[in-house]
C-alpha angles and dihedrals in degrees: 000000000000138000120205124226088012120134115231105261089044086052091052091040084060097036087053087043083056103045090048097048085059101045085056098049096055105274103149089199148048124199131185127194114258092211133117089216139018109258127201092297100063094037102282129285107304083062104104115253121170121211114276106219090056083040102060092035086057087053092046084063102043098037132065127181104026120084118237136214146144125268087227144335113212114233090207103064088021125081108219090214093054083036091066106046084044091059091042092049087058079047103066099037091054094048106241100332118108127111122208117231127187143161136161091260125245112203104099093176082057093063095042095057098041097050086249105138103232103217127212107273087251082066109036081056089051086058103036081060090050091050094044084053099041096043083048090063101034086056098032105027119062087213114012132179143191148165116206135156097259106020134020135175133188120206095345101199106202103183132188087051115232112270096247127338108317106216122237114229118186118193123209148083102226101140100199097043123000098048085048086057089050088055098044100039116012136084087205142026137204139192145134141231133111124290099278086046100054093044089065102046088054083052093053090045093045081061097053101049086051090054091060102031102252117140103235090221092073089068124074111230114219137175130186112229121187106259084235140144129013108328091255090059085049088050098053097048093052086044094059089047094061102045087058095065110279124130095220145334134244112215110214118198118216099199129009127319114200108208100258087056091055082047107057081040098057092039089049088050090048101058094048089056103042116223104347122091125256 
């Protein structure tokens, strides 16, 4: 969420309005956007964007009751090593409540204009399988250690320990390769698409947790969905997510979203789904 011609402390006042509004009109959840510059998405790169891992420290502190996480953190411009003490940092401000979220990155005009080398997508999803390995062992393990081809860590101290298990999310649809990682190494997934779109790629995932073993159910299933139109409209289309099959939605807001939005929204959301949060 951005706010044009806003200074920055005006941009994180309203971007604080907004997460607590939510948290207070039953969102379980709060993501910020793990990018140096908007992209199209969020109106181009003049548009103002804070840094995500400050951000979401600032909201541990402020909120109380929604988890918190990045959608998603980029393995190409982030260490997994650092990833992993910063979310646990979030971790323990927030008391217990970060998520971490992580995919192989996508913008490739990003990484040109910010000196990242931007990797072909064989290699992006090398690395995506080494982070998971390595941030596995920072946030489960008191000293781990591993050689891989890209990273490598010996004897990772992570103190203070995270408060409880900190979830792996691992954003991305990729149906050969991304959606097989999710199976194999993380606690959530997330991707887009339409409905048709997003059955099959349950479907997919559901396959590849059969290949290995691993009960789908022990994964929650989560798609991102454009905070658009009248919040019927908003209603119906996470609805129909989650009767396909998913365990919840992220609404992503394309432009900005002023607190009593978020909150008609939420409310809207609440009463369609009876006691539980958005």
């Amino acid at each position: 969420m951005s706010y044009p011609d806003a200074s920055g402390p005006e941009v994180y006042g309203r971007i604080l309005d907004a997460a607590l509004a939510a948290e207070e009109n039953g969102f379980d959840s709060l993501w910020v956007p793990d990018h140096l510059a908007q992209n199209a998405v969020g109106g181009g790169p003049r548009m103002p964007l804070l840094e995500s891992v400050a951000l979401l420290g600032a909201l541990a502190a402020k909120t109380r009751r929604t988890h918190l996480g990045m959608l998603v953190a980029g393995v190409t411009y982030r260490n997994p090593t650092l990833l992993a003490k910063s979310i646990t940092a979030i971790d323990a401000i927030s008391g217990g409540r970060a998520v971490m979220g992580i995919g192989a990155a996508w913008d490739a005009d990003e990484h040109t204009r910010y000196g990242f080398a931007f990797p072909p997508v064989a290699e992006r999803m090398q690395r995506l399988e080494e982070a998971l390995i390595v941030i596995k062992g920072m946030l489960n393990e008191e000293t781990p250690s591993y050689a891989g081809r890209h990273y490598a860590v010996r004897e990772g101290y992570n103190f203070p320990r995270p408060a409880g298990r900190i979830p792996i999310l691992v954003a991305g649809g990729g149906e050969r390769r991304t959606l097989q990682l999710v199976a194999r190494h993380a606690d959530a997934a997330n991707f887009g698409g339409d409905i048709d779109t997003v059955k099959r790629k349950l479907d997919v995932l559901a396959r590849h947790c059969a290949a290995i073993g691993r009960d789908p159910s022990t994964l929650v299933k989560t798609v991102i969905h454009f905070l658009e139109g009248s919040a019927d409209q908003v209603v119906a289309a996470v609805g129909e997510r989650l009767e396909a099959g998913c365990d919840g939605v992220i609404l992503l807001a394309r432009t900005p979203h002023e607190a009593g939005r978020v909150a008609d929204v939420g409310n809207a959301l609440r009463r369609a789904l009876g006691d539980g949060t958005a």
